[in-house]
NULO-889974 format. One line per 10 residues: number of its first residue (from 0); their letters; for each residue x, y, z of C-alpha. Coordinates in pm, 1 decimal. Each point is the difference from the previous one (the first is absolute). Last residue first. Example, Ala and Ser with C-alpha at 12.3 -4.5 7.8 and 13.67 -1.06 7.14 Angstrom:
2
1) sa) 1367.0/-106.0/714.0  -137.0/-344.0/66.0
REM end
This chain:
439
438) xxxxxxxxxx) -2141.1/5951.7/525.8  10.2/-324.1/178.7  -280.9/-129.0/-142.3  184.2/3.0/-308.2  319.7/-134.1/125.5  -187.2/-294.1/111.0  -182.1/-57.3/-343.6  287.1/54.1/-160.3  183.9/-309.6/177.7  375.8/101.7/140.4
428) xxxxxxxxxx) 258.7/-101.4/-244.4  144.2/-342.6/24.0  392.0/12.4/21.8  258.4/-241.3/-23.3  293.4/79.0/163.7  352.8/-67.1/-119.9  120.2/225.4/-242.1  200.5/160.0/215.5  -191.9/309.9/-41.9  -324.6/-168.8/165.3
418) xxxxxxxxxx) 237.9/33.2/375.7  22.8/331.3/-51.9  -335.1/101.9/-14.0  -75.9/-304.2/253.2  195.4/194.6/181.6  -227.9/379.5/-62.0  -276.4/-222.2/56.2  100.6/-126.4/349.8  148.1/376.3/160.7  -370.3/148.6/-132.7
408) xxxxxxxxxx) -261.3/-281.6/146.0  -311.3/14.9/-116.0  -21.1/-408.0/-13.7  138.4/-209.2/-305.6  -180.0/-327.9/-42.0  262.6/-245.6/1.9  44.5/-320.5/-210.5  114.6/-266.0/194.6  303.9/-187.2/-155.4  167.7/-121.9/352.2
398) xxxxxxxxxx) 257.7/225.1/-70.2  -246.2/279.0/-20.6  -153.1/-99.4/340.6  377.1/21.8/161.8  63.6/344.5/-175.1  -332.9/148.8/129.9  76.7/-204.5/369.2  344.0/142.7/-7.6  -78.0/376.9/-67.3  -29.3/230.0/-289.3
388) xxxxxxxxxx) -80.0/352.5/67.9  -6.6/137.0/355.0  100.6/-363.6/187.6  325.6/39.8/-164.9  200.8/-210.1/-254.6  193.8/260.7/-219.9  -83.8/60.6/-367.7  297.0/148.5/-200.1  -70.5/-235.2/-307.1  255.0/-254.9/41.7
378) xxxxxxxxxx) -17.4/-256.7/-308.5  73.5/-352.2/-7.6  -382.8/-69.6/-98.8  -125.5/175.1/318.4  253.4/138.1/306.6  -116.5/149.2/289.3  275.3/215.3/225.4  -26.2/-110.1/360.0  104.7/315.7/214.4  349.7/59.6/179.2
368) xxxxxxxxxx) 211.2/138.2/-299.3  -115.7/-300.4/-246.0  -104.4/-301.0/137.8  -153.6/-180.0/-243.3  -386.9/-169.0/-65.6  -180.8/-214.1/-245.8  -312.5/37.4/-195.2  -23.7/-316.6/-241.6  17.6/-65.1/-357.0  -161.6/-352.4/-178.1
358) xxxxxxxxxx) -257.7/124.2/-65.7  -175.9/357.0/-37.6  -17.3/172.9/353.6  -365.1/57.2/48.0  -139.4/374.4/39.9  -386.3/106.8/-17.3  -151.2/347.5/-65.3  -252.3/126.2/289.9  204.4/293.7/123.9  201.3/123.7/-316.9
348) xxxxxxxxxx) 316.5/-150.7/-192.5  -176.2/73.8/-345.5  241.3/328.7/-46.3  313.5/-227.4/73.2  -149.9/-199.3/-301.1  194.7/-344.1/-1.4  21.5/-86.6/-412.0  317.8/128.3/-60.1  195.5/-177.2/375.3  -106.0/-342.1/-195.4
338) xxxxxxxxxx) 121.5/90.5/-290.8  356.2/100.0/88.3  -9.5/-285.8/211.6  -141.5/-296.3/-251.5  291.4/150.9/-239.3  280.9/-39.3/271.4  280.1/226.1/-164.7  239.9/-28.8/320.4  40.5/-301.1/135.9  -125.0/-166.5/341.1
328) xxxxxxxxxx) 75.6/-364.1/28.1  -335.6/-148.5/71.9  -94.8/-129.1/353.4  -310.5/149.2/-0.8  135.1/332.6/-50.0  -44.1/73.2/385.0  169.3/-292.1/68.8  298.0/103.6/-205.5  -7.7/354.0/134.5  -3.3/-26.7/373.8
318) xxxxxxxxxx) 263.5/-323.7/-22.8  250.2/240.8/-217.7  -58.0/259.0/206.3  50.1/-183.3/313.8  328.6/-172.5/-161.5  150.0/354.7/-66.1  -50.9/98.6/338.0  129.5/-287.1/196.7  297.4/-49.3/-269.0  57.7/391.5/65.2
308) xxxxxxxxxx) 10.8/-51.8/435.1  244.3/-331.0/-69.3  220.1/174.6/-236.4  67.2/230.7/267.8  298.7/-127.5/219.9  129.2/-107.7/-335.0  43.1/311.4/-128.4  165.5/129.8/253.4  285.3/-267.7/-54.9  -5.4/40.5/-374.4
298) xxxxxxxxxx) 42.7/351.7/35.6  268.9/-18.8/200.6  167.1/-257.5/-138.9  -18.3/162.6/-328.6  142.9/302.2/126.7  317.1/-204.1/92.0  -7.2/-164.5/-343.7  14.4/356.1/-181.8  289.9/90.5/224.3  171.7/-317.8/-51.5
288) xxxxxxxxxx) -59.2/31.2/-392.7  97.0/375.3/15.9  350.9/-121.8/203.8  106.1/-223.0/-300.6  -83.4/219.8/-280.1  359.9/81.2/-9.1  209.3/131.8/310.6  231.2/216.7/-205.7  -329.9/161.8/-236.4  -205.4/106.1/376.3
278) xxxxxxxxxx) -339.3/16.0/-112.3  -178.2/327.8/58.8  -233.8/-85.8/350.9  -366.8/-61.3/-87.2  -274.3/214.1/-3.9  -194.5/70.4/328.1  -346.9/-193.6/-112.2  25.2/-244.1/337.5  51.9/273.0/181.4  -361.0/160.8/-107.7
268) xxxxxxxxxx) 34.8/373.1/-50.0  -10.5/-32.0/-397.9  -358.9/-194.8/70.3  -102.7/-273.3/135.2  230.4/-330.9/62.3  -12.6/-311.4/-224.8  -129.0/-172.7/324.9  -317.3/7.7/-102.4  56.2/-147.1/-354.4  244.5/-260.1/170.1
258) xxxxxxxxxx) -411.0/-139.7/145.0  -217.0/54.3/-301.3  280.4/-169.2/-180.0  42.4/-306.0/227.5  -408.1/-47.8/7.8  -85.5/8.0/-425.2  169.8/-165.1/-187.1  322.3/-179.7/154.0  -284.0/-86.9/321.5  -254.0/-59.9/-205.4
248) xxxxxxxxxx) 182.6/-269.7/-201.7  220.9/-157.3/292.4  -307.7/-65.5/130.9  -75.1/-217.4/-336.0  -331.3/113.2/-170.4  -282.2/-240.4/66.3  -223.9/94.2/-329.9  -300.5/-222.5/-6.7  -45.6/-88.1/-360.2  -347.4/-77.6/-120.1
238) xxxxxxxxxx) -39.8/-142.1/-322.0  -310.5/42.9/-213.0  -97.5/-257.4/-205.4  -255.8/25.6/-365.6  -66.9/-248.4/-237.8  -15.4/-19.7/-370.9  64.9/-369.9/-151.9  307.0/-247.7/-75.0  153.0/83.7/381.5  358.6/39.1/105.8
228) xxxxxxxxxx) 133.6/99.9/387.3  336.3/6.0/72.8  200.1/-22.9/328.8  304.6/-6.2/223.3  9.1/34.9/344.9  236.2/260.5/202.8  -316.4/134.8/168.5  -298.9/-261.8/76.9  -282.7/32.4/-254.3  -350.5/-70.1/162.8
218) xxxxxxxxxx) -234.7/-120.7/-278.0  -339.5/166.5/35.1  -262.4/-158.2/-193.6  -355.3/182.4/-70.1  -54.2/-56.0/-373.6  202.5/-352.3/-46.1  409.2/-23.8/23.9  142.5/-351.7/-44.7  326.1/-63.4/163.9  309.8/-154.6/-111.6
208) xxxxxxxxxx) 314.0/-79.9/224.5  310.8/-4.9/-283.0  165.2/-261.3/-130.0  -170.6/-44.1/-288.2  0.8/330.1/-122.2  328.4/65.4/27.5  51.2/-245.4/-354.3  -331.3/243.0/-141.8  270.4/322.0/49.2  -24.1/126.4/-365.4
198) xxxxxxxxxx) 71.1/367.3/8.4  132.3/162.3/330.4  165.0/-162.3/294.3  68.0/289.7/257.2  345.3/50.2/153.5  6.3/-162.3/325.8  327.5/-296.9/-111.4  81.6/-277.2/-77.3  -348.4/-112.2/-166.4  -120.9/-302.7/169.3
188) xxxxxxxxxx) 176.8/14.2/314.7  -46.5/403.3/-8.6  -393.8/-116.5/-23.9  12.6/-251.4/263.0  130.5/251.2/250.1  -183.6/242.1/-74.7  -289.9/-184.5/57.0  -163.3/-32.7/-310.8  -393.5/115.1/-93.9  -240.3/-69.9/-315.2
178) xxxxxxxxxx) -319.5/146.5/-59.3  -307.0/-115.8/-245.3  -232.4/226.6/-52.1  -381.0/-30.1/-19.1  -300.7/193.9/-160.2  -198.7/307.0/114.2  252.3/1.0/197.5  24.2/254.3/324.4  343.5/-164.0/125.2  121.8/157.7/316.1
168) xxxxxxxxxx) 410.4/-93.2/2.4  78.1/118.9/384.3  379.4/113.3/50.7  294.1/-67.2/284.7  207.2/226.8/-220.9  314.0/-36.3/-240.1  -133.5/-245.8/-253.0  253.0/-174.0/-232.3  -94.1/-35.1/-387.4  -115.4/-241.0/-262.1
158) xxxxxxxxxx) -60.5/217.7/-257.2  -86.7/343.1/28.4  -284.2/22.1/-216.8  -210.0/-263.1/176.6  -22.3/-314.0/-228.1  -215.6/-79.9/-303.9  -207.1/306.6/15.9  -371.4/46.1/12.6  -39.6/344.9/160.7  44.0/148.7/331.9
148) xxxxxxxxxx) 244.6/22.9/238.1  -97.5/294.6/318.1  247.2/96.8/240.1  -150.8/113.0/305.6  249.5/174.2/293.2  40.1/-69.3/385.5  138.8/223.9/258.4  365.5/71.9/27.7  36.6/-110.4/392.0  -257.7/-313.0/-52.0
138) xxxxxxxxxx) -242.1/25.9/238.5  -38.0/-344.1/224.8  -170.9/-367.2/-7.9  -321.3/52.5/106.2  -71.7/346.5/8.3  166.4/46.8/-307.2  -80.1/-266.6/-197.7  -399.1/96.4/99.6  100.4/330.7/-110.9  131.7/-134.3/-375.0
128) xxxxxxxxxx) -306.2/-194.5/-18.9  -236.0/284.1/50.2  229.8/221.7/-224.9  -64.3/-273.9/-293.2  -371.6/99.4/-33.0  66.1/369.2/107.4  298.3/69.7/-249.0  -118.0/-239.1/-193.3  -332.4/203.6/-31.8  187.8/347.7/-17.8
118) xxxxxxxxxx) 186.6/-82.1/-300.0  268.3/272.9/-79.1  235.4/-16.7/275.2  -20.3/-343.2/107.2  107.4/-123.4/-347.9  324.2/158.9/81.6  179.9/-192.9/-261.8  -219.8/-151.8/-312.9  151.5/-238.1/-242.0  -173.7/-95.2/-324.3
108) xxxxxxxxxx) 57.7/-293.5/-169.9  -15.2/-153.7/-375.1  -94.0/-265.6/-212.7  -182.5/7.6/-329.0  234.9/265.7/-179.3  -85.8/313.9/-120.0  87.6/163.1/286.4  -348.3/274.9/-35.5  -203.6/-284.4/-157.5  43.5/-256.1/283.5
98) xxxxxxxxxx) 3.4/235.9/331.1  -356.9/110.1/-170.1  -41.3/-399.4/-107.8  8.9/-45.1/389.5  -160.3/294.9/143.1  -310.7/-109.6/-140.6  -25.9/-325.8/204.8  118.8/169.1/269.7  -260.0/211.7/22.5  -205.0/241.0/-225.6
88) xxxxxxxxxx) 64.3/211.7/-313.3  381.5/90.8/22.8  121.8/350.9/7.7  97.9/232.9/-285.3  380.3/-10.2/-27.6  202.7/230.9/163.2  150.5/-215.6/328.1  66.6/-281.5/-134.4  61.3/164.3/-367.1  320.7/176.2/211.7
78) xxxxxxxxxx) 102.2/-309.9/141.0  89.0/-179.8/-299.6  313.0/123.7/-24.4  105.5/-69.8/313.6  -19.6/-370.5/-109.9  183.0/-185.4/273.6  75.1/-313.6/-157.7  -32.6/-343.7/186.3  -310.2/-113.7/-196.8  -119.1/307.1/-92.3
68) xxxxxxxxxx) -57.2/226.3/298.8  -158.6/309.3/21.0  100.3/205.0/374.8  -238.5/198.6/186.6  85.8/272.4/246.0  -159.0/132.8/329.1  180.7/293.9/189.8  -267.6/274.7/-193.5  155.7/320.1/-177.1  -370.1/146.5/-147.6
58) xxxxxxxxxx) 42.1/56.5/-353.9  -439.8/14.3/-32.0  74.3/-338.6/-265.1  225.6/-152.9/192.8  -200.0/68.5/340.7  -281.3/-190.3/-222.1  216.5/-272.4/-126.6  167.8/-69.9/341.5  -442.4/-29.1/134.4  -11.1/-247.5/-292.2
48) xxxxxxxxxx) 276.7/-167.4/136.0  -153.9/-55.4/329.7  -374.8/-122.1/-130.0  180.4/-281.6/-199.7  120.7/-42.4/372.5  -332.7/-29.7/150.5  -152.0/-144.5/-308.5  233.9/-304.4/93.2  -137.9/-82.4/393.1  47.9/120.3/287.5
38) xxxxxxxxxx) -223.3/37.3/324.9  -347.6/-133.5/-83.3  226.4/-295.7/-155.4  106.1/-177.4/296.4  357.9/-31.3/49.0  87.9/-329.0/172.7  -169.8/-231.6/-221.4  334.8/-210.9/13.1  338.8/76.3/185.2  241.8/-89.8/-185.9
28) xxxxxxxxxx) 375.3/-65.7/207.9  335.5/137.7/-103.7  243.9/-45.6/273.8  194.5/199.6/274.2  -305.3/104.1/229.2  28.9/-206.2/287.4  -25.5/-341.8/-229.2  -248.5/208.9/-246.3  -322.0/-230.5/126.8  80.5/16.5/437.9
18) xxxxxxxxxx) 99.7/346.7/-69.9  -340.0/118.3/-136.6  -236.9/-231.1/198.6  120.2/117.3/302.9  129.7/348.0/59.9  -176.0/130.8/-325.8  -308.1/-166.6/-1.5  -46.9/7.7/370.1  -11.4/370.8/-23.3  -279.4/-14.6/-246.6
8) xxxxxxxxx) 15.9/2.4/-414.6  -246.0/225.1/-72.5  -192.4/-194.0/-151.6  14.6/-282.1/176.4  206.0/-366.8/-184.4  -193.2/-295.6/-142.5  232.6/-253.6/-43.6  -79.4/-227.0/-266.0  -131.9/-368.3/74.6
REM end
């Protein structure tokens, strides 16, 4: 009998069932049905790329990209008529001889990054498994990502190729694929080597582990394992990266700087800015290296004392802003945001309009100069929690995914104001009928 797994996925899912079925999370495993299709399915992302088509179109600079694939050529060429041409008639099954006519050739693919960004279905529909990952098995430091693959290809464009992420492989059909994974172990024993196996690889084939992806599969994809995926007919996956960025990544990029920045010294008047000495020729560069090593020391030294205070800081805002992106990476050029903060009406925010966060993004809080700064959709819009305008049990009830009647309350509707310009509030305006008894 098939497993029939909750929806969401529940804690026990993911510190139980989850582990027990990927050997503690280090191998490929299928889970079937688990994806139901109310929340994604192919329109969804046929629905994406038309929505990169439109900001083409209007020359709006959007994160989200699509890639045309034939076979394993990158066809930048054809991109242009992808995102030009007249638009296809119907569903999948007239996207297909669309894709078709504008490559001229019978198989192709189209790659979608930032998928997220530009369809706000999958971004909900895929956002509800992406928090239940989160509170169940942790947030992922980079966020996660959508990559969309569709088309009717003989193998992935990329060959057979290493992942780098613990990653989710959501496949939304309407048909089947057929994907292949290596340990890369196996696969360097095979090959000699990690480059990727392009071309003709039916001999790998065989010794690979083979899985069978139907319309609501998600195949976990361990990092450092090697895959392909090849189908005979149009179908639609997703992939789901979660980006775990090395310490020693946020740190060299982002914590360390911050931190020597600081200690760079302020201003002309600032010791640490008091030019150096002129360079003695008969001792050589010699005593300017032990000089400049000295002040290292120094600097190094203080600087450790505080890299503990800036990793603190720079890890709450990165916690505060992934969760309340809904665990998305936040990039700039987010289509679905720009829109989103368009159609919310500051002039509709009136007593007797009603607020509901839009899915998956949360309200969360910071600590910024002694009072909790809110944060919606990864962006800080200079609302503070208080018991005058917004306070816990408003932000707790829009978590939950009430929708709020908005009282005559000045300090509230001047934050949810703000709060709409993040582009993530959905707003119902306040019935006529109400507003015109009230006059």
């Amino acid at each position: 009998m098939e497993t029939v797994y909750p929806w969401p996925p529940d804690h026990a899912f993911w510190t139980g069932t989850f582990p027990d079925q990927t050997t503690g999370r280090t191998t490929p495993f299928l889970f079937k049905g688990i994806i139901p299709a109310t929340a994604a399915g192919p329109d969804d992302v046929l629905a994406g790329f038309e929505a990169i088509r439109r900001a083409h179109t209007a020359d709006i600079g959007i994160k989200a990209h699509a890639r045309v694939y034939v076979g394993e050529d990158r066809r930048d060429d054809l991109l242009p008529q992808a995102l030009t041409a007249p638009a296809w008639d119907g569903g999948a099954d007239a996207f297909v001889p669309w894709m078709q006519d504008l490559a001229s050739a019978e198989r192709f693919s189209l790659v979608i990054n930032n998928l997220e960004t530009v369809s706000p279905a999958l971004a909900a529909g895929l956002g509800t498994f992406l928090k239940s990952l989160i509170d169940g098995w942790g947030l992922p430091l980079g966020g996660a990502e959508q990559v969309a693959f569709a088309g009717n290809y003989a193998g992935t464009a990329f060959g057979i190729h290493e992942g780098y992420e613990d990653a989710f492989l959501v496949h939304l059909g309407p048909n089947t694929k057929n994907f292949y994974c290596w340990p890369a172990e196996q696969y360097e024993k095979l090959t000699g080597g990690k480059e990727p196996t392009y071309g003709d690889y039916r001999a790998l084939l065989e010794e690979a582990e083979h899985f069978l992806l139907e319309p609501g599969d998600a195949l976990f994809l361990p990092r450092r394992v090697f895959h392909v995926g090849t189908q005979d007919t149009f179908s639609v996956s997703v992939a789901m990266p979660l980006y775990t960025y090395p310490y020693a990544q946020l740190l060299q990029s982002r914590i360390i700087p911050d931190v020597l920045a600081d200690l760079a010294g302020d201003g002309p008047d600032d010791p640490l800015n008091e030019p150096s000495a002129m360079a003695d020729t008969t001792t050589g560069p010699g005593a300017v290296a032990d000089r400049l090593a000295g002040v290292g020391r120094e600097l190094l030294t203080v600087a450790a004392d505080r890299v503990r205070a800036a990793a603190r800081e720079h890890t709450e805002q990165r916690w505060a802003t992934l969760l309340s992106n809904g665990g998305w990476e936040l990039v700039e050029g987010d289509l679905s945001r720009q829109e989103a903060a368009y159609a919310f009406d500051p002039e509709q925010v009136i007593p007797g309009a009603g607020i509901r966060l839009i899915t998956p993004y949360q309200v969360t809080t910071l600590l910024d100069g002694g009072s909790q700064q809110v944060l919606l959709r990864g962006h800080q819009p200079g609302v503070a929690l208080d018991s005058a305008g917004l306070d816990r049990d408003t932000v707790t009830a829009l978590n939950r995914g009430d929708t709020l009647v908005l009282p005559d309350s000045a300090e509230l509707l001047t934050a949810v104001r703000a709060l709409g310009a993040t582009g993530g509030l959905h707003l119902t305006p306040r019935p006529s009928d109400t507003k015109d008894v009230d006059a």
